[in-house]
KOLKE-606056 format. One record per residue: y, z, x of N, C-alpha, C in turn; residue in three letters. Coordinates in steps of 0.001 Angstrom, whole numbers, padded with zeros to 6 digits, always signed. Each point is the difference from the previous one (the first is absolute). Layout:
# KOLKE-606056
YZXYZXYZXala ...
//
This chain:
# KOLKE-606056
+006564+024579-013958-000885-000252+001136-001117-000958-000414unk -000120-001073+000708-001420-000966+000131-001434+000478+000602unk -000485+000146-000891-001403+000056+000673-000899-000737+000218unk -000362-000519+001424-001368-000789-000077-001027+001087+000849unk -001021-000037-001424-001193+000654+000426-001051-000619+000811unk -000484+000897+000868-000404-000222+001455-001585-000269-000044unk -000317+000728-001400-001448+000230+000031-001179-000711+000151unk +000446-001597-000661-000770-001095+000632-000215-000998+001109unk -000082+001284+000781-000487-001102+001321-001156+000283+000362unk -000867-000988+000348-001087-000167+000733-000022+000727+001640unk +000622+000508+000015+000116+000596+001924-000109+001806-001014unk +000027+000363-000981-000892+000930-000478-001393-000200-000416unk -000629+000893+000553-001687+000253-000297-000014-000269-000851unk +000419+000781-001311-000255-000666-001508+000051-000972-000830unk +001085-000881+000830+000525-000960-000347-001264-000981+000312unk +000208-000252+001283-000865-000858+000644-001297-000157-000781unk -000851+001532+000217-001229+000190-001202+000089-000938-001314unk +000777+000332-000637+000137-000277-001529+000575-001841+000250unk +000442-000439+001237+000167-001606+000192-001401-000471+000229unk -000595+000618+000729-001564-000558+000570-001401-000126-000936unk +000427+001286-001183-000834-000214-000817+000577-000473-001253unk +000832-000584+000036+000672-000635-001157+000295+001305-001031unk +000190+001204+000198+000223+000906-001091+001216-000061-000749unk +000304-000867-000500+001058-000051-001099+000636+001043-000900unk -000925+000834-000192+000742+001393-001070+000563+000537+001172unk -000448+000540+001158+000685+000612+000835+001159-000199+000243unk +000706-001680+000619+001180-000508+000160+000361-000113-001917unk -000215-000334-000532+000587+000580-001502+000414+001402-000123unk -000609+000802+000202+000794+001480-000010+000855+000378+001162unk +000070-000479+001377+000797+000491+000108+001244-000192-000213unk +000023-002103-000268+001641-000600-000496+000029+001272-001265unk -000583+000477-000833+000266+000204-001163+000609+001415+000123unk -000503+000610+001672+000749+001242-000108+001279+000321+001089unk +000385-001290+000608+000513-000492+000233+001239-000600-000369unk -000200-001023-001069+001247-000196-001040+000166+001334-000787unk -000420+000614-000156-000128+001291-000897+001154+001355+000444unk +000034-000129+001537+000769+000877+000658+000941-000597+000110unk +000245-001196-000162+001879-000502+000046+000234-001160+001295unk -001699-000508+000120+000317-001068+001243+000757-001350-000449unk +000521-000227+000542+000946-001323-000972-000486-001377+000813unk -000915+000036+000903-000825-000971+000371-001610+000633+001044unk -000670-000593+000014-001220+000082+000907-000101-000461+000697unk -000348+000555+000998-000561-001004+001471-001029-000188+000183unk -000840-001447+000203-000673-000180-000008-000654-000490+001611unk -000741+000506+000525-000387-000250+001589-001407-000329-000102unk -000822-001169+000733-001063-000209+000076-000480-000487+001767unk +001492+000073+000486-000468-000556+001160-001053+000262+000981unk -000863+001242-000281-001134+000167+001144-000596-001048-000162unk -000225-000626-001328-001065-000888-000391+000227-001500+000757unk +000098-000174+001175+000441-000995+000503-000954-001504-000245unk +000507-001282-000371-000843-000846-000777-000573-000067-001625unk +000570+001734-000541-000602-000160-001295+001591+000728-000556unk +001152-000116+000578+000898+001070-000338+000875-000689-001589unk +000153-000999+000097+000301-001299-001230-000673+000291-000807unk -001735-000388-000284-000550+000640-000961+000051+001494-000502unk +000424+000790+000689-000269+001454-000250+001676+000580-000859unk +000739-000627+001086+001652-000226-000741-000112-000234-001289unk -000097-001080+000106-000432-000549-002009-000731+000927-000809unk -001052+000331+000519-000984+001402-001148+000651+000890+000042unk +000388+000500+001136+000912+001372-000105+001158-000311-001683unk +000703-000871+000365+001394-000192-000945-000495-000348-001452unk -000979-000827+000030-000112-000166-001782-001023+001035-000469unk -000932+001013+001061-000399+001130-000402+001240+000897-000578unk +001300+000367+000864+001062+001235-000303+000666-000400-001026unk +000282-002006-000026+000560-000393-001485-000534-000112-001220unk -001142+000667+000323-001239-000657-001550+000473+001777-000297unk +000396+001109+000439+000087+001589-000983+001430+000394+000442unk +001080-000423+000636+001243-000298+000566+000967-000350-000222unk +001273-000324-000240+001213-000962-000057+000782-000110+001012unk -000322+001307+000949+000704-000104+001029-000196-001739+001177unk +000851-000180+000448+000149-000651+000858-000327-000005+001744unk -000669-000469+000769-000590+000309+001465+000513-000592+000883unk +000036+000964+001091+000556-000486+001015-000912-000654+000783unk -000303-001231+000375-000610-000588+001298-000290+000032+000419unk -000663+000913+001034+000185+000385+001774-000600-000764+000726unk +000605-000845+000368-001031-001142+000759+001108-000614+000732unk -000196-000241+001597+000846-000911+000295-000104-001479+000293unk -001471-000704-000722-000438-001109-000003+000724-000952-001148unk +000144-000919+000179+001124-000438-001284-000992-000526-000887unk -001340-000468+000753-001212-000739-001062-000619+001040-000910unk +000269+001112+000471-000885+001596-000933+001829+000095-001261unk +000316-000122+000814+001286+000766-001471+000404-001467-000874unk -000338-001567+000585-000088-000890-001230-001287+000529-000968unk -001144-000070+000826-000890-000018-001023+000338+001226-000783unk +000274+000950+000341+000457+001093-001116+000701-000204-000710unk +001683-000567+000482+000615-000256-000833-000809-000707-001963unk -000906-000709+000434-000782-001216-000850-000443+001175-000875unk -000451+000987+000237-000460+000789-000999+000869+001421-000575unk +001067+000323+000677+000953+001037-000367+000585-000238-001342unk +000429+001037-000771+000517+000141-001323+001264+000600+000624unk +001529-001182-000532+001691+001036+000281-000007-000312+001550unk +001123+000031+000467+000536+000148+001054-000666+001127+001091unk -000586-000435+000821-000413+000696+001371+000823+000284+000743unk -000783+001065+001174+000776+000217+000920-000586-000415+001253unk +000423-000598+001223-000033-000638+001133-000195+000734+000943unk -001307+000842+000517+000349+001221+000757-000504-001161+001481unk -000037-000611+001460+001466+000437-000243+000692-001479+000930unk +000963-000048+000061+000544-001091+001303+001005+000653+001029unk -000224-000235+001027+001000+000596+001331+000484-001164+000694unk +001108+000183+001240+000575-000788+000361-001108-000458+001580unk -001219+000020-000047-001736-000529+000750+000788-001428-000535unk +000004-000751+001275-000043-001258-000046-000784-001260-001344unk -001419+000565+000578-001559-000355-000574+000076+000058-001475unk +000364+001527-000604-000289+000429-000882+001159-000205-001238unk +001400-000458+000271+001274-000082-000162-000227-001257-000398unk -000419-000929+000872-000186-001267+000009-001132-000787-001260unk -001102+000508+000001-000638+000279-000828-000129+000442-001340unk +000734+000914-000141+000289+000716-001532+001221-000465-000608unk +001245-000105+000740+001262-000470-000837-000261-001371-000918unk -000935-000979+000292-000146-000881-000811-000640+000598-001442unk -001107+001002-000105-000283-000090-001236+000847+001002-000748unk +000659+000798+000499+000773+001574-000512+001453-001260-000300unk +000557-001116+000657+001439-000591-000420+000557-000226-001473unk +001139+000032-000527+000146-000329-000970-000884+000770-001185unk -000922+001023-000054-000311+000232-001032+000157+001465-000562unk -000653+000641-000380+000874+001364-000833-000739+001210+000460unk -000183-000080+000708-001218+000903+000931+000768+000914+000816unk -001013+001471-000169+001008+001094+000991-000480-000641+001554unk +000458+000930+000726-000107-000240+000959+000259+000945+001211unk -001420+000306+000542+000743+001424+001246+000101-000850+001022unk +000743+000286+000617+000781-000964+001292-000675+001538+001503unk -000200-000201+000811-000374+000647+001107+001050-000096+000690unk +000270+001390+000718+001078-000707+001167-000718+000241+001108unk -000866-000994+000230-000491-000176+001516-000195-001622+000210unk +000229+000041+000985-000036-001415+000839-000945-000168+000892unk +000050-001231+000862-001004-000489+001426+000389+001234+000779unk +001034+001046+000080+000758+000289+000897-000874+001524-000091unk -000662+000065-001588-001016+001640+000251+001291+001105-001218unk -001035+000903-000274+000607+001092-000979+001620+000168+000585unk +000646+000365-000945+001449+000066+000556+000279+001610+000449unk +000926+000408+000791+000007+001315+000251+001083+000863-000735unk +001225-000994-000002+001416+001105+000039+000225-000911-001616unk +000992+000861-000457+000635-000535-001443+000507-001270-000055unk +000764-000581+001528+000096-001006+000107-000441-001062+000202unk -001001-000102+000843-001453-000485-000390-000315-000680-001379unk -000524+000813-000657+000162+000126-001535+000670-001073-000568unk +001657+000626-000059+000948-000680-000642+000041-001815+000542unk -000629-000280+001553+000332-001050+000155-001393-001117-000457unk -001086+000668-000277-000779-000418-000610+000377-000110-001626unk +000210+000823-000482+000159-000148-001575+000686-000694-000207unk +001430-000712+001079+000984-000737-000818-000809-001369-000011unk -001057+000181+001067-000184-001568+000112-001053-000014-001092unk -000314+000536-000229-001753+000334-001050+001367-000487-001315unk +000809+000863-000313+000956-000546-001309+000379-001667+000410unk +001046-000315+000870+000170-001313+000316-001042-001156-000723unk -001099+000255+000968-000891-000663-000478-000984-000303-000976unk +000249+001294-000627-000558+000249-001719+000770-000947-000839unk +001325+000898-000265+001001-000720-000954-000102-001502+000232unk +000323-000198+001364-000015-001658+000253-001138-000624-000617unk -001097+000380-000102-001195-000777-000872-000123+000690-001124unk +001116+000452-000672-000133+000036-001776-000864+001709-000633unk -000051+000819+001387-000022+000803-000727+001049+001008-000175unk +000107+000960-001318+001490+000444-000178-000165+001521+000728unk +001474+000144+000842-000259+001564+000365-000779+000999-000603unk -000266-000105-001127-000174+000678-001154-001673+000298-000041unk -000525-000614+000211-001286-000904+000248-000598+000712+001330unk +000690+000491+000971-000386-000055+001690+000364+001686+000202unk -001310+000465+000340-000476+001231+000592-000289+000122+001181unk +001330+000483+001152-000305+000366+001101-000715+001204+000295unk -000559-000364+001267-000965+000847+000433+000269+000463+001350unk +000809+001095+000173+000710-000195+001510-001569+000532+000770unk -000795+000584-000240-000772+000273+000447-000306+001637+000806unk -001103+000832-000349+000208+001368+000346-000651-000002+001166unk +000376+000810+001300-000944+000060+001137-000088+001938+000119unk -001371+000104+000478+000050+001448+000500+001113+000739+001190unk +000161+001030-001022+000899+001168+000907-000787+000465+000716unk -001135+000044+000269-000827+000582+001101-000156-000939+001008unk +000820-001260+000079-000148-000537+001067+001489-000224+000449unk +001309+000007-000927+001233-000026+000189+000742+001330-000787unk +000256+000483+000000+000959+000823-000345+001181-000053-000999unk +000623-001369+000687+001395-000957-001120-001045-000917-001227unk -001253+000054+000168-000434-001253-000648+000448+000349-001396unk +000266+001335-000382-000152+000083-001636+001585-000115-000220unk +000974+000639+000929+001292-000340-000390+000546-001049+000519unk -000845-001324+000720+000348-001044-000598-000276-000834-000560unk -001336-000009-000570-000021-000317-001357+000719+000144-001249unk +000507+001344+000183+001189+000758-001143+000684-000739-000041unk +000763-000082+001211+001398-000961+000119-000233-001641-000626unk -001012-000293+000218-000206-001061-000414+000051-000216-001263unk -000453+000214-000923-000513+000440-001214+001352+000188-000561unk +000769+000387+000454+001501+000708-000297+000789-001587+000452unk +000553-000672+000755+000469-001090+000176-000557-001178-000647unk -001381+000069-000017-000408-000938-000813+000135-000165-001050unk -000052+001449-000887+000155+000042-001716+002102-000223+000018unk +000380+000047+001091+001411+000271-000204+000380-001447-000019unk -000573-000608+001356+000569-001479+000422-000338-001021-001236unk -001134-000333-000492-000402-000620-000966-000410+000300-001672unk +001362+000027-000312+000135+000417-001526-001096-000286-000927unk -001135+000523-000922-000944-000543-000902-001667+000075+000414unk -000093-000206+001801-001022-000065+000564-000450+001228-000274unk -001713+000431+000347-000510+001035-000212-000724-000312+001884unk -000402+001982-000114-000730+000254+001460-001243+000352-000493unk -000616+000047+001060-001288+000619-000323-001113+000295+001128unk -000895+000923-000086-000909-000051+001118-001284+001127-000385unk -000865-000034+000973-000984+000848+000080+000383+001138+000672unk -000664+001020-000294-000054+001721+000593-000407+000016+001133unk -001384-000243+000285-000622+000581+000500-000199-000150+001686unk +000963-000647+000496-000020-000609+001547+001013+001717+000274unk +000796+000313-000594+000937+001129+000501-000468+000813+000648unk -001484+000808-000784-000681+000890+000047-000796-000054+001522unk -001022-001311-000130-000879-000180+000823+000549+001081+001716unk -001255+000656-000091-000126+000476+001324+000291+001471+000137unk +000412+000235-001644+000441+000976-000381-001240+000966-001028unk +000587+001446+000389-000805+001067-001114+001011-000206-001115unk -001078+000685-001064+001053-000090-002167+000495-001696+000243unk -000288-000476+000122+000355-001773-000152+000692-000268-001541unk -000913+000336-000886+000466+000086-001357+001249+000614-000182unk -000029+000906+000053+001396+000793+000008+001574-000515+001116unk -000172-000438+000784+000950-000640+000543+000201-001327-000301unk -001041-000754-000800+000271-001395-000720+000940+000135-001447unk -000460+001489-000370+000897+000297-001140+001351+000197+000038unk +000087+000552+001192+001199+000446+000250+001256-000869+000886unk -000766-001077+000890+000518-001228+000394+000483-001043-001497unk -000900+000133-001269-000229-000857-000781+002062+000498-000790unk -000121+001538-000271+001435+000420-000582+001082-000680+000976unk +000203+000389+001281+000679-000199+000984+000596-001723-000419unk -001114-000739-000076+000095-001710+000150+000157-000061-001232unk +000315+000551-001537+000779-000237-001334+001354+000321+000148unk -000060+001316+001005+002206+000613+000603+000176-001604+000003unk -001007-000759+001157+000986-001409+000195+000330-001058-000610unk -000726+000347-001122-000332-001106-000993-001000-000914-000100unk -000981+000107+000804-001614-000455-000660-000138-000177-001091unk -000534-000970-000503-000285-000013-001236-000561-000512-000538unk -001408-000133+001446-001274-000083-000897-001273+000273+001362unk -001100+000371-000230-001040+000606+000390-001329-000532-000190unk -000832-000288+000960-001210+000233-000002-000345+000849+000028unk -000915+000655-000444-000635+000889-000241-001152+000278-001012unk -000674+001426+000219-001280+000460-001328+000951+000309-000906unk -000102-000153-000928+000789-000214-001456-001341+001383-000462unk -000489+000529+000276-000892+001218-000599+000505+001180+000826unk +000743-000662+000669+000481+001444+001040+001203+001013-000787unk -000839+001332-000509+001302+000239-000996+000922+000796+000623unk -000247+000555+001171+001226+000633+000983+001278-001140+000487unk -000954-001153+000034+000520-001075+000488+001821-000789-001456unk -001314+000204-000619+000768-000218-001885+001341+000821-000075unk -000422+000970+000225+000972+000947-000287+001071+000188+001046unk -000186-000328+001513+001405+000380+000568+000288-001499-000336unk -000302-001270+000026+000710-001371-000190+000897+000151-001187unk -000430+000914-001205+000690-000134-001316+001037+001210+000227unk -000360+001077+000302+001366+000908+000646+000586-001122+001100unk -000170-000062+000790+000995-000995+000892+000654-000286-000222unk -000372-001275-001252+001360-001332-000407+000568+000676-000976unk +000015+001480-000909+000916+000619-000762+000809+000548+001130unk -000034+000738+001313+000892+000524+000408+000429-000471+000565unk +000080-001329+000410+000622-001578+000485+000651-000968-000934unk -000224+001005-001262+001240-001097-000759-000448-001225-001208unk -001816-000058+000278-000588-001056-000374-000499+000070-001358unk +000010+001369-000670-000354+000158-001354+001045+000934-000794unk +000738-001008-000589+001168+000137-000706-000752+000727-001111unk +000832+001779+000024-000222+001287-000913-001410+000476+000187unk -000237-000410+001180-001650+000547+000783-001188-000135-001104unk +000326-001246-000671-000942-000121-001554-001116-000394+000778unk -000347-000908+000954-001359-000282+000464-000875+001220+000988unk +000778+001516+000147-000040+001011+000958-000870+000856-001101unk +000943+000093-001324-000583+000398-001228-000943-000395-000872unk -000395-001515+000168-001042-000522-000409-001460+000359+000058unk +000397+000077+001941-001454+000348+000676-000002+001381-000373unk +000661+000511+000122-000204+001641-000423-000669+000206-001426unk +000597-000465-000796-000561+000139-001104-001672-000728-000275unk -000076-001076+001040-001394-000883+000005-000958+001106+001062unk +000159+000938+000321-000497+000867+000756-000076-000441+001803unk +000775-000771-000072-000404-000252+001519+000603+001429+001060unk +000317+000869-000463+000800+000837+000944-001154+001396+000018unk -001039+000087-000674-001040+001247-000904-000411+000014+001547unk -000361-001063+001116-000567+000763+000739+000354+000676+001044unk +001555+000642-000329+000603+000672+001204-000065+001429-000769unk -000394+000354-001142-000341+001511-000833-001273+000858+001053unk 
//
């Protein structure tokens, strides 16, 4: 499982705080506890900061790379904020994000072409969030189409079919499933991926049904996550998951965490 940790964004109080007053140890500890829990990239969000979001991008990233090795994800859908980042990133980034938005499609495929960069692909269009699996699927082929065609490799490209609340649809979570499931099936090598927390919304225990949506979407083969990378309920059903899905050959990474104590707080 991929993790990009969620924790640096500016649309959190703390975050924001520690951007405004330039607090640097702060965004230093948390990449540090962060990479620490097994995030295999960071996300980096500054966009409240509208007019200063470029500068703040940049401090954020060579703050988490100066105590770090991990690698960050982007989050910006301005293509002038993720060059100038690019200019200061250490290793291969991640592209959080491009969708099949006219504007934004148009815009970003020039600097993301041809180069070695992940890449979460959105499946939404001019046309608005997608509803049914098919939906989905007819967005993602074109989000692949048009990836590969400008040089990046399946391999490289993280769909994002996108999660909508069950408190406003009912099918929204099983078809997302389905999706997730055709997608990892149809396109050999590609990876999925998405955020939790839209499932919940509108909902009581939110947490707990993100956890439990989160197992559900590894059955399909997810295989990779945003998310708090400190979340150890969270830790622990993702790493049971992909052993009883097949994904940790002699359940050595099931046994790892066990032995690293991640399981002590269900005693």
């Amino acid at each position: 499982m991929i993790i990009v940790g969620e924790l640096i964004n500016a649309s959190r109080k703390p975050i924001a705080e520690a951007i405004r007053n330039q607090d640097s140890e702060y965004v230093k500890k948390i990449a540090r506890e962060e990479s620490e829990a097994g995030a295999g990239y960071i996300d980096v969000n500054a966009g409240i900061f509208v007019g200063q979001e470029t500068e703040y991008v940049k401090w954020l990233i060579t703050n988490i790379q100066s105590v770090v090795d991990t690698p960050c994800s982007i989050d910006s859908p301005d293509p002038q904020v993720i060059t100038a980042a690019l200019s200061v990133h250490r290793g291969t980034a991640m592209i959080n994000s491009i969708s099949l938005e006219k504007e934004r499609y148009d815009r970003l495929m020039p600097v993301i072409a041809h180069t070695d960069l992940k890449v979460i692909a959105l499946c939404m269009s001019d046309d608005g969030m997608p509803e049914t699996a098919d939906d989905r699927l007819r967005n993602a082929d074109k989000l692949v189409t048009g990836l590969t065609r400008n040089g990046i490799p399946v391999g490289n490209i993280f769909i994002d079919p996108l999660v909508q609340p069950v408190a406003t649809n009912t099918t929204y979570a099983v078809e997302f499933l389905d999706a997730v499931e055709r997608i990892m099936t149809g396109y050999p090598g590609i990876h999925t991926i998405c955020g939790l927390s839209n499932v919940s919304y509108g909902l009581p225990v939110r947490k707990f049904i993100n956890h439990i949506f989160a197992v559900l979407a590894i059955g399909k083969g997810l295989d990779a996550l945003i998310v708090n990378p400190l979340d150890a309920m969270m830790n622990a059903s993702l790493t049971t998951a992909e052993t009883l899905t097949g994904r940790d050959d002699f359940c050595a990474d099931y046994l790892q965490a066990y032995r690293k104590g991640k399981f002590e707080f269900l005693n």
